[in-house]
Structure formats: C-alpha cells, structure tokens
DRENTI-264711 format. One record per residue: residue in three letters; x, y, z of N, C-alpha, C, O, CB in turn. Coordinates in steps of 0.02 Angstrom, whole numbers, plus 32768, in hexadecimal, padded with zeros to 4 digits. Glycine has a CB too. Layout:
REM DRENTI-264711
ALAXYZXYZXYZXYZXYZ...
//
This chain:
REM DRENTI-264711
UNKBBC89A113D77BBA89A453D4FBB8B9A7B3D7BBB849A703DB7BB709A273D23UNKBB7D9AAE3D64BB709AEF3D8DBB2F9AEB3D99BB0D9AD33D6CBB819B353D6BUNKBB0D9B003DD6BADB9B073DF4BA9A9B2F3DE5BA5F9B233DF4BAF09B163E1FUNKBABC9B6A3DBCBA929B923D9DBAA79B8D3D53BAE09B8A3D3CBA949BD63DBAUNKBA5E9B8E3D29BA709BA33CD2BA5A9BC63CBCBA249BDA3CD0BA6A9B823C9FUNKBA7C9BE03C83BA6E9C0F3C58BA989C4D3C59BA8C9C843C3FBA309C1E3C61UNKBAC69C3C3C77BB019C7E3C82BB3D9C873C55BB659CB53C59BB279C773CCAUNKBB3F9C443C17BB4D9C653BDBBB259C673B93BB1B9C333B73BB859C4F3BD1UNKBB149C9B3B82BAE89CAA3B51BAE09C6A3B0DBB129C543AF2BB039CF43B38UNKBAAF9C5B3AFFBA9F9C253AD5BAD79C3F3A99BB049C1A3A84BA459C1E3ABFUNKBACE9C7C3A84BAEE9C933A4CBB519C8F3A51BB7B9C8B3A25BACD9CE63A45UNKBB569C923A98BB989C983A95BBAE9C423A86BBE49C353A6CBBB69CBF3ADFUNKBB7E9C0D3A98BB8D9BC33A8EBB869BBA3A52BBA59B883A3EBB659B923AB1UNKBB619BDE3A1FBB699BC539CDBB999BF939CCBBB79BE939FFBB209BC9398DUNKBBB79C2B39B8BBE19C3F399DBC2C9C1339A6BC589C02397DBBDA9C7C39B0UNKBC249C0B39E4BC739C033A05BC759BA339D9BCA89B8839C3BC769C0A3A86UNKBC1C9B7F39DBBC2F9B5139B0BC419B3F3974BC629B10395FBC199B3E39B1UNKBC179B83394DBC279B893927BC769B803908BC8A9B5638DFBC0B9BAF3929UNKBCA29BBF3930BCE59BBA391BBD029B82391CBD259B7638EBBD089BDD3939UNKBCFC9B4A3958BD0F9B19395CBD129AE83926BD439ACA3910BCF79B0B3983UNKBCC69AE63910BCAC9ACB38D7BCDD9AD6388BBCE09AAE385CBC649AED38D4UNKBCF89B08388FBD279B17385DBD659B15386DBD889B10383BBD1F9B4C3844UNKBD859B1738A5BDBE9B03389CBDD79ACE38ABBE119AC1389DBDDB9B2238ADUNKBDAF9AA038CEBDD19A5938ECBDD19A3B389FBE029A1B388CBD9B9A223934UNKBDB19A433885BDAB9A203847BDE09A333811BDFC9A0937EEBD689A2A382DUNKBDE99A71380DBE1F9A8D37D6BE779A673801BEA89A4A37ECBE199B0437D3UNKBE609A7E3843BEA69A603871BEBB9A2A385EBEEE9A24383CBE9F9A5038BAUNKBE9699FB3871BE8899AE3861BEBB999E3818BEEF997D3812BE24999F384EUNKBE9699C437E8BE9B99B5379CBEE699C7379EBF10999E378DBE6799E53762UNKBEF59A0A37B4BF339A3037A4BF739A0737B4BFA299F53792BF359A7437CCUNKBF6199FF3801BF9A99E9381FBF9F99AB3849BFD099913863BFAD9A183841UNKBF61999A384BBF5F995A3868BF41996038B4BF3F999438D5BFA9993C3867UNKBF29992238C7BF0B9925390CBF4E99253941BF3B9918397ABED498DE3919UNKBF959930393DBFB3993E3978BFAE998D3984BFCD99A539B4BFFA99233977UNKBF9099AE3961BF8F99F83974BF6E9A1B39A0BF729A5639B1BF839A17394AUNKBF3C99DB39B8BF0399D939F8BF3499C93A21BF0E99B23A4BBEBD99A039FAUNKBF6D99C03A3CBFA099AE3A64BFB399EF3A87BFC399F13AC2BFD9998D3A3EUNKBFB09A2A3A59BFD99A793A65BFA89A803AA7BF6E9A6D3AA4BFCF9AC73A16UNKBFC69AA23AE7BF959ACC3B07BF659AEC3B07BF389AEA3B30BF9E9AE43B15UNKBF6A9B233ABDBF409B423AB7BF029B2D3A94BECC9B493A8DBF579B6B3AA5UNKBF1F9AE13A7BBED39AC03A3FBEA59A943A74BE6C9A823A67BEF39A7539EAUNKBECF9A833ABEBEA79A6D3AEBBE7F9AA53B02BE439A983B0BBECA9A4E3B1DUNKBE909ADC3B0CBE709AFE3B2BBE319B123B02BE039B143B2BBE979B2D3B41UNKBE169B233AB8BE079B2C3A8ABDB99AF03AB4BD849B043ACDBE449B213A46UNKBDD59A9F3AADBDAB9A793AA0BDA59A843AF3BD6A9A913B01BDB99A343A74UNKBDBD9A843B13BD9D9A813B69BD759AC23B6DBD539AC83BA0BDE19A823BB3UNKBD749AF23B41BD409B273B45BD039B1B3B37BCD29B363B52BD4C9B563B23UNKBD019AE73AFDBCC59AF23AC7BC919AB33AF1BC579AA43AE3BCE09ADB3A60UNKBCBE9A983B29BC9D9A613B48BC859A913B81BC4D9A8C3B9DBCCE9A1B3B5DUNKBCAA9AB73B8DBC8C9ADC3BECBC489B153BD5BC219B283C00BCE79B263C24UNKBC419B2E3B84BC399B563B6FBBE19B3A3B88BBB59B533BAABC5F9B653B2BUNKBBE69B093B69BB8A9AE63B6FBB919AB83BB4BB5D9A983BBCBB6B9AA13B19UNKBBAC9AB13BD0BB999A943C1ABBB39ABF3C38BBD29AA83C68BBB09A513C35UNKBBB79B003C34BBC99B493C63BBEC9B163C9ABBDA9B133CD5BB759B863C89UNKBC1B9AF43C81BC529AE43CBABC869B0B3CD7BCB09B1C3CADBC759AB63CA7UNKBC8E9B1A3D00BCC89B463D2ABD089B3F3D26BD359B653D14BCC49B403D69UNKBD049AF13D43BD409AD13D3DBD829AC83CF4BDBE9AD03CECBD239A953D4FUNKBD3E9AB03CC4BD5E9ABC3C8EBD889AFB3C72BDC29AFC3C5BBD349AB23C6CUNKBD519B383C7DBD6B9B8B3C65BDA79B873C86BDDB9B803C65BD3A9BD73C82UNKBDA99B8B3CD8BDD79B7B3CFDBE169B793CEBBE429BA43CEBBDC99B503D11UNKBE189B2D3CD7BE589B103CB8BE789B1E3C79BEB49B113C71BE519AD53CB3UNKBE4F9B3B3C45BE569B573C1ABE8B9B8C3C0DBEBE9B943BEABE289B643C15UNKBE5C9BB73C46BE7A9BFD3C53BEC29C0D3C91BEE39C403C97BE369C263C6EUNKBEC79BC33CBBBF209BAD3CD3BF469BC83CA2BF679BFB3C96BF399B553CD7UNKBF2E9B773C7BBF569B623C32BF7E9B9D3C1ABFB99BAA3C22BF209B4D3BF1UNKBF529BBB3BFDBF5C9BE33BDBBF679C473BDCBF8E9C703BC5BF349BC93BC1UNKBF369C473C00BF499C973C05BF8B9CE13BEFBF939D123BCBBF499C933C40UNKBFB09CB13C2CBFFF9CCA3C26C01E9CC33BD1C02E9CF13BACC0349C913C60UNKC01F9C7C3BC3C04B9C713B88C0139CA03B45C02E9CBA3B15C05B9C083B7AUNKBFD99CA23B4CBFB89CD13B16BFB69D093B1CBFA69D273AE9BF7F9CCB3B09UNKBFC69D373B62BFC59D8D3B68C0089D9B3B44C0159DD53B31BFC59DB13BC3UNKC03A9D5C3B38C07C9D773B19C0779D6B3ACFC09D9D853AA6C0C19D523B38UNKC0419D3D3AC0C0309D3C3A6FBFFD9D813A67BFF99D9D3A30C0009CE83A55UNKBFE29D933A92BFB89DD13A8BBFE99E123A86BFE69E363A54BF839DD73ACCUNKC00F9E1E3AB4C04E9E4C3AB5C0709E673A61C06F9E973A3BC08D9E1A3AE2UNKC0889E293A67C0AF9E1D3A24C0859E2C39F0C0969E5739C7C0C99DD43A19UNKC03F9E0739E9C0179E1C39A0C0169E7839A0C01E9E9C396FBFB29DF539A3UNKC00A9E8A39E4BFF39EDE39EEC0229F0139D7C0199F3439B6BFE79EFA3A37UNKC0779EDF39EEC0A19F0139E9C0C89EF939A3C0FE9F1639A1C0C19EF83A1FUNKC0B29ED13964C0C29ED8393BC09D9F043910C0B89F2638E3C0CE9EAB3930UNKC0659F04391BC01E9F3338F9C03A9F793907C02D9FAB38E5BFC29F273928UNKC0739F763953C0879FD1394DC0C89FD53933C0EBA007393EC08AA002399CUNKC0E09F9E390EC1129F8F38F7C1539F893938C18E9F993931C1189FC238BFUNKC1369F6F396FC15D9F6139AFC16E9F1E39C9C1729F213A06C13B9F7D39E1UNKC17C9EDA39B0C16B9EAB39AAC1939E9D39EAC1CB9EB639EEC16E9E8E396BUNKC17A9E723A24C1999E593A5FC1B79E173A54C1EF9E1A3A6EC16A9E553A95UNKC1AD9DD03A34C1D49DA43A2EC1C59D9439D5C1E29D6039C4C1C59D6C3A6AUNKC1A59DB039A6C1919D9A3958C1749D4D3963C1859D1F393EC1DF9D9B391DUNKC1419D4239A1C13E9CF63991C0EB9D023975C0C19CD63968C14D9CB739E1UNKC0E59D4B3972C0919D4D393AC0A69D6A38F1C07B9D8638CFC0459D94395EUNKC0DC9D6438DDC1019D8138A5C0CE9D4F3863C0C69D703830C1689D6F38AEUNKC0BD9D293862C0929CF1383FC0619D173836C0479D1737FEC07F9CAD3865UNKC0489D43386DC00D9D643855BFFB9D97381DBFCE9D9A37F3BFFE9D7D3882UNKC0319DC0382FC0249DD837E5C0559DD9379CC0629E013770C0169E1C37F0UNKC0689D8F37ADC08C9D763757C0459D763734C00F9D66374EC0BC9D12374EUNKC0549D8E36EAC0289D9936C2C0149D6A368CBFE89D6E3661C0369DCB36AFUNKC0629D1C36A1C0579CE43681C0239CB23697C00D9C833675C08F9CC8367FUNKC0139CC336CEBFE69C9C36F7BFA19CBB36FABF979CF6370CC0039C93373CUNKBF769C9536EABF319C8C36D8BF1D9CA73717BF2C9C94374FBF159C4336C4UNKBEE79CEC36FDBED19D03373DBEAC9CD7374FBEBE9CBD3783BEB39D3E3742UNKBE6D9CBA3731BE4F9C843761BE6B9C5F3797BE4C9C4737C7BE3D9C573740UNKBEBF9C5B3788BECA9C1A37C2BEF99C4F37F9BF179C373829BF039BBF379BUNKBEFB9C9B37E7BF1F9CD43827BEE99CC33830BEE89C8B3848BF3F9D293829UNKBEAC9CDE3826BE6E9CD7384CBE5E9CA8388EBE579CB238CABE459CC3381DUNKBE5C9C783868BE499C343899BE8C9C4538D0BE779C4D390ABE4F9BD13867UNKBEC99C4C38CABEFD9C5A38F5BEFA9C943930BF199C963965BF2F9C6838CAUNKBECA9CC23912BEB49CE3393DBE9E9CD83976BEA09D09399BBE989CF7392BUNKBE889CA6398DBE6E9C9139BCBE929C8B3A01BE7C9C803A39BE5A9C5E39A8UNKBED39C9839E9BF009C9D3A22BF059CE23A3FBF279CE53A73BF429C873A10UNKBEEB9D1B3A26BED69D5D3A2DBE929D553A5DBE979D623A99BECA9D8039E0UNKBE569D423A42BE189D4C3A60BE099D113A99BDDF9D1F3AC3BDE29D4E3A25UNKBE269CD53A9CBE0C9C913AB0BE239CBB3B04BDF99CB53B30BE3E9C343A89UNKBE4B9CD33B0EBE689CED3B5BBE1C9D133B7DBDF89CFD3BAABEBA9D363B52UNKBE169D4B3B59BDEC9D6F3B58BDAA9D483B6EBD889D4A3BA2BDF09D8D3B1CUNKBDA49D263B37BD509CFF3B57BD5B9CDA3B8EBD389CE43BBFBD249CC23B22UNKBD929CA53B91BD7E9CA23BD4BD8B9CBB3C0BBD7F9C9A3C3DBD809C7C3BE3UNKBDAA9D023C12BD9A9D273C4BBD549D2E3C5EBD3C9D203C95BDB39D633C44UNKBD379D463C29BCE29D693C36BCC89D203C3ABC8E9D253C4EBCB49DA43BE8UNKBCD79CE33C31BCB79C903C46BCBC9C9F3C90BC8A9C963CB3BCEE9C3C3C2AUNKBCFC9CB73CACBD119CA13CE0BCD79CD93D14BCB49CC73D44BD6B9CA83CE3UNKBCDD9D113CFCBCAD9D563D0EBC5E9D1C3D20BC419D193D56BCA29DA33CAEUNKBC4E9CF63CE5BC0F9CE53CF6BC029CA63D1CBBCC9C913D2FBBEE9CE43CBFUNKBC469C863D24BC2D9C403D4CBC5E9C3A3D71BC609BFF3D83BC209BFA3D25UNKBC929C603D8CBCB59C563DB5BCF79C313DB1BCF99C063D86BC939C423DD6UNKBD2C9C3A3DD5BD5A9C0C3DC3BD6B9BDD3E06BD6B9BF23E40BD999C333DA5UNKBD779BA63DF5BD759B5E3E09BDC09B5F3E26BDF09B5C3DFFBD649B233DC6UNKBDCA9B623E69BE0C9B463E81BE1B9B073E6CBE539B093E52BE109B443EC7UNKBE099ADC3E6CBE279AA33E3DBE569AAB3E07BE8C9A8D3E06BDF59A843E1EUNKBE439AD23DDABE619AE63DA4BEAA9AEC3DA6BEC19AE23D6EBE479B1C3D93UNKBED09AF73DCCBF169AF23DD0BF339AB13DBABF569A9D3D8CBF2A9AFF3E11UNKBF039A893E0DBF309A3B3DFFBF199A293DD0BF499A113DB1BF2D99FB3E2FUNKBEDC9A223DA7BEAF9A063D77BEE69A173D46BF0599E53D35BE609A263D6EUNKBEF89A4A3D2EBF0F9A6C3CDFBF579A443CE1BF689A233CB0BF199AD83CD9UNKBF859A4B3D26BFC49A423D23BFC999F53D15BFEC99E23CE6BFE69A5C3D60UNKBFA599C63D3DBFAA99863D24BF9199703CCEBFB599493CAFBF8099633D58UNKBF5C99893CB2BF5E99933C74BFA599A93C4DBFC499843C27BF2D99C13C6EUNKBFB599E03C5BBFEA99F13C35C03299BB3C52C06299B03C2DBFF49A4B3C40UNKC02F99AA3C7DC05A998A3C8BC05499423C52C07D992E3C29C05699833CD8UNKC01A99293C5FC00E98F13C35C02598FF3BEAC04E98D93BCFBFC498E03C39UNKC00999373BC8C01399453B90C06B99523B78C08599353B49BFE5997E3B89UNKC08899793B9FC0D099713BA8C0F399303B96C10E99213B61C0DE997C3BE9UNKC0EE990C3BD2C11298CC3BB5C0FE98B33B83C128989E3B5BC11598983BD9UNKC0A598A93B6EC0AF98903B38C0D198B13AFCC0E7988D3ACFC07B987D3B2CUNKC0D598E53AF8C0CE99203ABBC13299133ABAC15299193A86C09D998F3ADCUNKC15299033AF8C19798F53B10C1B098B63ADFC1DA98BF3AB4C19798E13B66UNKC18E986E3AECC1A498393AD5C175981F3AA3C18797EB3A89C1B1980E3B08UNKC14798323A91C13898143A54C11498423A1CC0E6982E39F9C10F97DA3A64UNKC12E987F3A1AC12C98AC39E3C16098BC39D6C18C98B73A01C10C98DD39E6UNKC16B98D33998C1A698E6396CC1DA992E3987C1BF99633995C18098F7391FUNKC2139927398BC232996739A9C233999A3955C21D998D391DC294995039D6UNKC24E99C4396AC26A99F53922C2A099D23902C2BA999F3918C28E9A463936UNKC2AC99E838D9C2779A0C3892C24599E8387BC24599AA387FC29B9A1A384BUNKC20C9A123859C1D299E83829C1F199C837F2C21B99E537CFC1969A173808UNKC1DC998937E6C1FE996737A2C20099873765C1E399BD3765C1DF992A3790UNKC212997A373FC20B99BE36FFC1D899A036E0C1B599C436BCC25299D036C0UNKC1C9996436E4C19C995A36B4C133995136CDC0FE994036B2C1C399123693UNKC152996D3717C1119982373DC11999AE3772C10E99A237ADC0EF994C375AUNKC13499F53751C12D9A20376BC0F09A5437A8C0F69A8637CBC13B9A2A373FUNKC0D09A35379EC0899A4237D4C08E9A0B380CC0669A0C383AC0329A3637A8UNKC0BA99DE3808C0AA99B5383FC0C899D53892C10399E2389CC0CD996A3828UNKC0A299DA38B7C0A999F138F9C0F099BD3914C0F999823922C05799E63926UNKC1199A003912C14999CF3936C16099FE3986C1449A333995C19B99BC38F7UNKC18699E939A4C1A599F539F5C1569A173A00C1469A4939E0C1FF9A383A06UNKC13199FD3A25C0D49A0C3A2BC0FB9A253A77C1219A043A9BC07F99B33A27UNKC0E89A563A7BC0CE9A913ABAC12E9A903AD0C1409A7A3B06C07D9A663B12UNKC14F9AA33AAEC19C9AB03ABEC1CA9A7B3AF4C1F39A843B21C19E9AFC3AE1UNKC1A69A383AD1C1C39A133B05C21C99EF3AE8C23899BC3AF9C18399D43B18UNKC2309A243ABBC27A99FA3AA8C28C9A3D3AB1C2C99A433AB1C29099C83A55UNKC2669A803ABAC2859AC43AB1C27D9B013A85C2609AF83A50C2B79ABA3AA7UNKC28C9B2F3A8FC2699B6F3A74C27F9B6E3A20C2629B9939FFC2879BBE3AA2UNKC2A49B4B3A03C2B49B4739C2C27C9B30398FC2549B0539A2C2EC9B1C39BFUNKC2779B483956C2569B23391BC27E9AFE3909C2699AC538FDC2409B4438E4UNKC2C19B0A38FEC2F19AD038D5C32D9A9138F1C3529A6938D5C31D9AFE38AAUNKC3189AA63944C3489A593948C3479A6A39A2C3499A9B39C7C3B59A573912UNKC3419A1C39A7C3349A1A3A1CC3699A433A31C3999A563A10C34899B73A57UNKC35A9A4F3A72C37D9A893AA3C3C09A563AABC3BB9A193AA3C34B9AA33AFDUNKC3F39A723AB9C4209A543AC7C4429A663AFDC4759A483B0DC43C9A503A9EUNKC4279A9E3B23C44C9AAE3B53C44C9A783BA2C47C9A763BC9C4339AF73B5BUNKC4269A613BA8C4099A1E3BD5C40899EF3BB5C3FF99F33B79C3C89A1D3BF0UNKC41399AB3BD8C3EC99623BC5C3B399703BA9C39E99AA3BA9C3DB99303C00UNKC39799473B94C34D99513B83C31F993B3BCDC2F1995D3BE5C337991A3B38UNKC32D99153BDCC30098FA3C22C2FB993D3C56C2CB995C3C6CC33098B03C51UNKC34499433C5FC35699893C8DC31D99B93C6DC2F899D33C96C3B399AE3C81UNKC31399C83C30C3089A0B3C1EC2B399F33C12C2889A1C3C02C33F9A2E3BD4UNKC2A799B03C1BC26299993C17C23999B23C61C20C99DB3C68C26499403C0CUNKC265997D3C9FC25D999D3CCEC24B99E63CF7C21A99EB3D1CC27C998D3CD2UNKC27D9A203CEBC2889A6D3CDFC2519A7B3CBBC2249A913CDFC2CB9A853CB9UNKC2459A783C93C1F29A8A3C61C1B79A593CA8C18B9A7F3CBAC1F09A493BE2UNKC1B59A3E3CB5C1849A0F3CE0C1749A433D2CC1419A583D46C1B599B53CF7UNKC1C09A493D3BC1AC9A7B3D7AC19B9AC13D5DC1719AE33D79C1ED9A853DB5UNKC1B29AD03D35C1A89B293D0CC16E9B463D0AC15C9B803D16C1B59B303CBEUNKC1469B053CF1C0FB9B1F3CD3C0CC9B243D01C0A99B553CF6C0DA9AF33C9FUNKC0B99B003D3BC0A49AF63D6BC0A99B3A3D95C07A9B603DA1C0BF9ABF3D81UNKC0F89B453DACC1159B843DE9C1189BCE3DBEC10A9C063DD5C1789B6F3E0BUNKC12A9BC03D84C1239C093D5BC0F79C183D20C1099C413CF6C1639C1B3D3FUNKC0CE9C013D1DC0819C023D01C04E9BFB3D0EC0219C233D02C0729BEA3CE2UNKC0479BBA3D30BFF89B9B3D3FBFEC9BC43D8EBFBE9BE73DA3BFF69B2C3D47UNKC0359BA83DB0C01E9BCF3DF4C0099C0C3DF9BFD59C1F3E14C04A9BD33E20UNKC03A9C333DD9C0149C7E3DF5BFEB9C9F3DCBBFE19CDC3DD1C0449CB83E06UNKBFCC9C793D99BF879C8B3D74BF4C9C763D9EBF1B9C9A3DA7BF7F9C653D2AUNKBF549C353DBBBF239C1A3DF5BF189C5B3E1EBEE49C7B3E1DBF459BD73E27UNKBF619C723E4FBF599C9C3E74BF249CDD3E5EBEF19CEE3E7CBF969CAA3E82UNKBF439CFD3E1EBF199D3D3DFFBEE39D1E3DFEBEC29D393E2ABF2A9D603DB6UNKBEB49CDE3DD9BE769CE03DDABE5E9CD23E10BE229CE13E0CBE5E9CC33DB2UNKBE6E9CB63E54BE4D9CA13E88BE4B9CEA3EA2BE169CF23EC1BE6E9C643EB4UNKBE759D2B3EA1BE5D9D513EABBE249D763E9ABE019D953EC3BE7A9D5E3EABUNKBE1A9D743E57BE009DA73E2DBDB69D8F3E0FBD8E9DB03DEDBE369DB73DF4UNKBDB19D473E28BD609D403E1CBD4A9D0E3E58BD719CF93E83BD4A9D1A3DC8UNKBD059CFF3E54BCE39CD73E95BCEB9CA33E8ABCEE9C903E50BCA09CDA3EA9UNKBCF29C733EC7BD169C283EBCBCC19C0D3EA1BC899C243EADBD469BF53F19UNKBCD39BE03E83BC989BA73E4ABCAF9B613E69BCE79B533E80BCAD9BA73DD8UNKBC759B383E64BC959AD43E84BC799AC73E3BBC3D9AD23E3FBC5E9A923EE2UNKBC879AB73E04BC719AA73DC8BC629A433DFFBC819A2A3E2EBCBD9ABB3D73UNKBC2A9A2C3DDABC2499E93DE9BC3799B23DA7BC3299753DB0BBDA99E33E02
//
C-alpha cells in the first residue's frame, strides 16, 4: 500500500463505487458471473479495489491490461459519432433497440482509460505491472480457452459470454479456423504480452514516476 494518503479524493471513491455498485449487479443478473472473466470487467473490479487502498500496483495493471485495446473502442465510438467508424465494434452503442441504461453502463470502456491515467498521475505507476497483468491475463486465457464456451451463444441464452477475451477468435459466429486452436492459443499468448502489454509498460514507465505499491 502507498506510503502517503489521501491522493485520491474521498468523492472520486464513492462515485467510482457507486458505478460499480450498479453494474456488477445488473452484469451478474444479465449475463452471468463469467463476464468478470473479460479484461476489461477485471480491470473495472481491480480499480474499485486500488481506488480505496490508493494501490499503484493495481491502477498499474489495470492500465497494461487495458489501455491499447480501449483507445480503439474510444476511436471507433468517436469515429462513428462523426459518422467515421474505424472497426463498428461500438456500433451497439447507438442501436436504439438497446436500453440506454445498459449503453450507459457500457460506457465505461470510454471513461475507465481515462481515470486511470489521472490514478496513475496521482500514485504513480508500478513497474511490476507488466509481469503482474501478463500472468493474470495469461491465467485468464487458458481458462477462458478450455473451460468456457467457444461461439456462437446458444439461442436459447443469448447473453451468455461466449469465446471470453477472443480466445477461439475475432468472430461472433464460429472459432477461427485459420490455425489449430492450440497454435492460435499459443500466438494470442505471445501477442498480448509483445504487442500490448509491453509497449504500454514502456509508454507508462515513461510518462509517470515509478510507485513500489506494497
């Protein structure tokens, strides 16, 4: 835990619990507890934990995780709003069949980057955070690999989280086929690590003061 407190505002720890407070619970209901499996729903709950023990380490790993794969969900939301859309994978956002309450809560893949930069601004970022995040995600991988469901969602439970964090492939409707699956399990294993996690480590070890979260 960090040495000094009070360097994130009491108010920013209820709000940010607040949200939590509402969506783990609607999540839960909607789609089930493998949806805490996705990267980004870890990152969500490893925030709301670093948020009140102003942990470093945690923001840290968070902000590996994630960064990269959300500036291209950020891209895309911007670039459909100018009617410029870079891959349509925020196209969900503004269907008008879907309950704004739950674009809302989805939003979070827009702002969650954002906060923890300015986390990182106030407590530093944690060299750890590389190996820390990658072995996590690594863990989560295989499991999310062999004992979660590949594509498609069943028809008759359509919300159920299936291929969790693209581990059968970039499809909604059926595994990659261009590789084995092991091969292409593997290839995703070295990918995320050398063309994500690493050189986000690099940008933040530049760009803020190193933190030893305890």
């Amino acid at each position: 835990m960090s040495t000094r407190h009070g360097r994130v505002p009491l108010a920013v720890k209820i709000a940010y619990s607040a949200f939590t407070a509402v969506l783990v619970p609607y999540y839960l209901q909607a789609y089930g507890p493998t949806n805490f499996l996705y990267f980004c729903d870890v990152a969500v709950l490893l925030t709301l934990v670093a948020v009140w023990r102003e942990n470093a380490l945690l923001v840290s790993m968070a902000a590996v995780g994630i960064l990269l794969p959300q500036l291209l969900w950020q891209l895309d939301f911007l670039g459909l709003l100018l009617g410029l859309p870079v891959t349509d994978m925020t196209r969900y956002m503004f269907d008008p069949q879907k309950a704004l309450f739950v674009r809302g809560l989805s939003f979070f893949h827009f702002w969650l980057p954002i906060l923890l930069l300015w986390l990182l601004d106030r407590l530093g970022y944690d060299r750890r955070a590389f190996l820390s995040w990658t072995l996590l995600a690594w863990g989560l991988v295989l499991f999310c690999f062999f004992a979660m469901p590949a594509q498609p969602a069943p028809a008759d439970n359509p919300n159920l989280p299936v291929n969790i964090n693209y581990v059968h492939g970039f499809s909604d409707q059926k595994p990659q086929e261009s590789l084995p699956p092991l091969a292409y399990l593997s290839l995703m294993m070295l990918v995320l690590p050398t063309c994500l996690f690493f050189p986000t480590h690099l940008l933040l070890s530049r760009l803020f003061p190193r933190s030893q979260s305890l």
